[in-house]
N, C-alpha and C positions, 0 to 999 in steps of 0.2 A: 504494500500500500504506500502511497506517496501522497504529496501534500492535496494536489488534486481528490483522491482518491478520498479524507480527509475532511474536504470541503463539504464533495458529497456526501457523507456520511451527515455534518452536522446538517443541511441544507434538508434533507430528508428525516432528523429526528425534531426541526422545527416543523416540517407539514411533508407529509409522506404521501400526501393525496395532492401537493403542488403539482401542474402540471409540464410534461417535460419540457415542454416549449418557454413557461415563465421562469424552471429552473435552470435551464440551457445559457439563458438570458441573465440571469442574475449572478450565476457564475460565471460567466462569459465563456462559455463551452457550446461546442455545436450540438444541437438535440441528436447528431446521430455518435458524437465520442460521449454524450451522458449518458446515453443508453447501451450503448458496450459495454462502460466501467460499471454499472449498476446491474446488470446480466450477470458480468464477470465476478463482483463480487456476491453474487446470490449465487454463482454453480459454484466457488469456490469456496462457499459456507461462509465469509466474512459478514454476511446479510442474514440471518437465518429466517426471518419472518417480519411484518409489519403488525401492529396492533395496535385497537383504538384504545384510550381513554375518557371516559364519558362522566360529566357529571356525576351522574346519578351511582356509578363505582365509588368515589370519592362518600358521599352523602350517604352510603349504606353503610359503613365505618369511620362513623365519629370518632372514634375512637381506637387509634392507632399505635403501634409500637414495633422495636424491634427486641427482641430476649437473647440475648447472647451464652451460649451454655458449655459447660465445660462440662465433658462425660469422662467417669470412671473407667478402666478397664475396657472390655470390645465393647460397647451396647451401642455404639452408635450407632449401627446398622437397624437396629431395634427400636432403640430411640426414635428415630426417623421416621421408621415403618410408624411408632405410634402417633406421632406429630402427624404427619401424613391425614391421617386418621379423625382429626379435631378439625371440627367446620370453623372453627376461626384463628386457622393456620391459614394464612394467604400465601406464603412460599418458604423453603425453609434452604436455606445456602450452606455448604462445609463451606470451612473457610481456615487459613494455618495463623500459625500464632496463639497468643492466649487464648483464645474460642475453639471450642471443636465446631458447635454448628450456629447459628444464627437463625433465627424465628422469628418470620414477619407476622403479626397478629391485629384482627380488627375487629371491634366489637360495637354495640352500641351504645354502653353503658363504661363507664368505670369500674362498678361494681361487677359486669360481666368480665373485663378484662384483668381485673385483679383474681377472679373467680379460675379464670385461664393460666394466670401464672400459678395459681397452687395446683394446681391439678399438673401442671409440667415439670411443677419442683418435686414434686412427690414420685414422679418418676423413677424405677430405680435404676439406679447407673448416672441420675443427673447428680454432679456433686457441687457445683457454682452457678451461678448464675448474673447476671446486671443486664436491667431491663430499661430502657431509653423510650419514652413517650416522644411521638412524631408531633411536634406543634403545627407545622408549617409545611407544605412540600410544594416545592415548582419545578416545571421542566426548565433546561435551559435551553435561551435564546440564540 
């Protein structure tokens, strides 16, 4: 990937539904080399998909966090499987360093989300935990 290649990327995570003639134009690229590099990077997996975000996802979890959790011994494969499992698991990421896995969660209560975090601390094999409420979230421009 190169700087172009780059441009496209952000140009497409401001509006993915732009179309290619006003993107063409704004990056100052021809509509027929933005649509190779955008091909290119979709067969080469650099692209793997587009998705909306709609109001009304935001508005159905008030109430937002990420759990960061440190597992004892094997269970994380477990652990997972059971997170998986919990309808206000919205995604759940390994990740290295002090965290084994990371746990996005949405609720629409406080009292439901605090309800969330006991029931994942009790997990067996979870032995830490620190949980981050999401005030604020934007895409960038």
């Amino acid at each position: 990937m190169d700087e172009t290649d780059e441009r496209i990327l952000a140009a497409l995570r401001r509006n993915a539904r732009m179309s290619l003639s006003d993107m063409s134009q704004a990056l100052g690229l021809s509509r027929t080399t933005l649509r190779s590099r955008i091909e290119r990077m979709e067969r080469d997996g650099q692209i793997l998909g587009y998705s909306v975000v709609v109001k009304q996802d935001m508005a159905g979890d008030p109430v937002r966090g990420l759990m960061m959790l440190g597992i004892e011994g094997r269970g994380t494969d477990r652990i997972l499987r059971q997170l998986q499992g919990m309808a206000e698991i919205r995604a759940v990421h390994s990740t290295n360093g002090r965290w084994d896995l990371i746990a996005e969660i949405g609720t629409d209560t406080l009292e439901g989300f605090d309800s969330v975090l006991g029931r994942i601390r009790r997990l067996d094999g979870v032995s830490t935990s620190e949980t981050s409420l999401l005030l604020r979230s934007s895409r960038p421009r």
